[in-house]
C-alpha positions in Angstrom: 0.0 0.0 0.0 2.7 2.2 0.8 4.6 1.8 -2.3 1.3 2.0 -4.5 1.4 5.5 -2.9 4.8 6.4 -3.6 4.1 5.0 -7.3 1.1 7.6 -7.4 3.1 10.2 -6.3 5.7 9.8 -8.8 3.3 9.6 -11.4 1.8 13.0 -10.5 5.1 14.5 -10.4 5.8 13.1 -13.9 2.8 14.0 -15.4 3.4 17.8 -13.8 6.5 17.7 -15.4 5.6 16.5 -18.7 3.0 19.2 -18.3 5.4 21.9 -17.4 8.0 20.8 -20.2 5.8 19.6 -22.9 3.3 22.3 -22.8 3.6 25.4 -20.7 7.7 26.4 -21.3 7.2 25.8 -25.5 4.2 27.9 -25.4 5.6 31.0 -22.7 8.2 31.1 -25.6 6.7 31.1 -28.3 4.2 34.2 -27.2 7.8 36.3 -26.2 9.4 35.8 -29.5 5.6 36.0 -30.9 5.7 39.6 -29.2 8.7 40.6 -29.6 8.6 39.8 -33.4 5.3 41.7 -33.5 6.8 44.9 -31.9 9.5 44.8 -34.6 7.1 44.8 -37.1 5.4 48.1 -35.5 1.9 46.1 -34.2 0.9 47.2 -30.7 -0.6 43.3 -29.5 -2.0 45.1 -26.0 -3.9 47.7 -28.2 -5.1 45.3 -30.7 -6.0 42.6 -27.3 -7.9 46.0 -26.1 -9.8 46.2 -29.4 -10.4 42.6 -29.8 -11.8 42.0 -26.1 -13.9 45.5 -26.7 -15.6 43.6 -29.4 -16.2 40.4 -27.0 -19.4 40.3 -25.2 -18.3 38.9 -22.0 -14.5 40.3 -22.2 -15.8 44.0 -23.0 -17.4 44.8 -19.4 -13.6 44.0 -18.1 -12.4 46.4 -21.0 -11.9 49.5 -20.2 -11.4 51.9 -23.2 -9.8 55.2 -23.0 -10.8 57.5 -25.0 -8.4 60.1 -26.6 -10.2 63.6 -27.2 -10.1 64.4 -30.6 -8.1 67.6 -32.0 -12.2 69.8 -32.2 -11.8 69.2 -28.3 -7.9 70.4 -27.8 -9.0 73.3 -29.9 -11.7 74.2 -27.7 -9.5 73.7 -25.1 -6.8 75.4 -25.9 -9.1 78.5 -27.1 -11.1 78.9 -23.8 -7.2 78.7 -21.8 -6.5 81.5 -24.6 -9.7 83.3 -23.1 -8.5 83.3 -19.9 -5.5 84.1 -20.3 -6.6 87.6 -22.4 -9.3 88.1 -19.6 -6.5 88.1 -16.6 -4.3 90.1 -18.8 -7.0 92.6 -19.7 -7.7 92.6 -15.6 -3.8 93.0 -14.7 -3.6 96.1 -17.4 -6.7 97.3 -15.3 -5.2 97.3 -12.1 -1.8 98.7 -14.0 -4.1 101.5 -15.2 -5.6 102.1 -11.8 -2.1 102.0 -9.9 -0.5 104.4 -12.6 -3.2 107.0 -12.7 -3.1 107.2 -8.2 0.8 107.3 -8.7 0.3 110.5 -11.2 -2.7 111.7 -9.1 -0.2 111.6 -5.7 2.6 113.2 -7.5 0.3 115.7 -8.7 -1.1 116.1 -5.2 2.5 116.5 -4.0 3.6 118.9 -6.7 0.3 121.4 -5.7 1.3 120.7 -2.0 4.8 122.0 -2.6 3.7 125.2 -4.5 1.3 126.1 -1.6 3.9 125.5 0.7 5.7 128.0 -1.4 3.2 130.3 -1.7 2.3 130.3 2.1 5.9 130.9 2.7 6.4 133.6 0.2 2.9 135.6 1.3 4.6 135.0 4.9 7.5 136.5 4.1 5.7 139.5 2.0 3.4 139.8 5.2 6.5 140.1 7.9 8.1 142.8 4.9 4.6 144.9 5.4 5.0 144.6 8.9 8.8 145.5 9.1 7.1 148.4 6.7 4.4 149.4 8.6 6.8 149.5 11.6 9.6 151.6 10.4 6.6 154.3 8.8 5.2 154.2 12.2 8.7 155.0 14.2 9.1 157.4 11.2 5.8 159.6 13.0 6.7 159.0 16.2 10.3 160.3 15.1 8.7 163.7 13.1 7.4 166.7 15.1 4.0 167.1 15.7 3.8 169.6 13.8 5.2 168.2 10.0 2.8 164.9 10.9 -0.6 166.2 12.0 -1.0 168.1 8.5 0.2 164.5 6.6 -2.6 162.9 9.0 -4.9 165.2 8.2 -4.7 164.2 4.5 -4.2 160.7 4.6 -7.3 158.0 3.7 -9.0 157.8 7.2 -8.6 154.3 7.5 -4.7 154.2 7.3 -4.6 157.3 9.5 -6.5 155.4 12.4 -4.2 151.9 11.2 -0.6 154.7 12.2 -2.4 156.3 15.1 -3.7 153.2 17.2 0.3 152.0 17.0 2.3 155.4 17.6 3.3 155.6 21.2 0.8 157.6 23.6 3.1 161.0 23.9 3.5 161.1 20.3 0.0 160.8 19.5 -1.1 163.1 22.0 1.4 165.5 20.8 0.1 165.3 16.7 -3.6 165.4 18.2 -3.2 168.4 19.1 -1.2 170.3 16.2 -4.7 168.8 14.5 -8.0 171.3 13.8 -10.8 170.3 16.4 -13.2 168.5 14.0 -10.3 166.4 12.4 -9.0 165.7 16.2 -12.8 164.7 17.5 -13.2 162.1 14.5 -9.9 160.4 15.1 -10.8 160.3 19.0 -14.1 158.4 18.6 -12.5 156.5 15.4 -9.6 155.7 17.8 -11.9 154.7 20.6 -14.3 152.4 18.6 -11.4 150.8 17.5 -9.7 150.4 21.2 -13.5 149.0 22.3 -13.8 146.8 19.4 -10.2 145.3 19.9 
């Protein structure tokens, strides 16, 4: 019994190997050099397989088949990107536009800031001149005789006579009111006195 088993044994092995030697090694070689003679001649065999097992009703549901997009769909493709593209650089020109016309609009703002400035400075300087003026006229009364300034006075526009005799010194105006005829001296007192109350 136990060799009868050993007997089966060895024929299994020997029909495996028959099987194996026979059969399976002839045909794994002959499909290489099948394959590689195939790809010599320029046939794809898996694309063909594809094709072939598409067409098989069982086969096809394992199939799956990429599709290539055709050249109507790169074109629409590559026209839409195209459309982008123009739209973002149409936007970034739009904000280039907008950044440009505030970087004139500042320097502008700056250029009309500086000539105030300059303008300020210059009436400043004009005004401190008037009063340096006005100043140096005023010692020039209080430095005349009553009697050479109350006839000027007398003659000048009543509004700059009031302007020099509300800043001559007290003595010196005292002294020209009265080298001044009574009616001229009355008006400059109330004139002088409005303006003292009104300051």
């Amino acid at each position: 019994m136990a060799q009868s088993l050993e007997e089966k044994e060895s024929q299994d092995v020997n029909k495996f190997q028959w099987f194996l030697y026979v059969i399976a090694i002839p045909t794994l070689f002959a499909i290489v050099i099948a394959l590689v003679a195939l790809s010599f001649l320029g046939i794809n065999i898996f694309e063909t397989a594809k094709e072939i097992g598409g067409k098989v009703p069982v086969i096809s549901q394992y199939v799956k088949e990429e599709r290539q997009p055709s050249i109507e769909e790169f074109e629409k493709d590559i026209i839409s990107l195209e459309a982008e593209i123009k739209d973002r650089e149409a936007k970034m020109e739009q904000l280039q536009s907008k950044i440009d016309s505030k970087d004139t609009l500042l320097k502008r703002m700056e250029l009309e800031k500086t000539q105030l400035q300059a303008q300020i400075e210059e009436l400043t300087a004009i005004q401190e001149e008037n009063k340096r003026a006005f100043r140096e006229i005023v010692k020039t009364y209080e430095t005349m005789s009553a009697k050479s300034a109350a006839p000027i006075i007398s003659k000048m526009d009543t509004d700059e006579a009031v302007k020099i005799l509300t800043n001559i010194k007290p003595e010196s105006l005292a002294a020209i009111m009265e080298k001044l005829p009574a009616e001229e001296a009355a008006k400059y007192t109330e004139l002088l006195t409005n303006e003292t109350n009104g300051n």
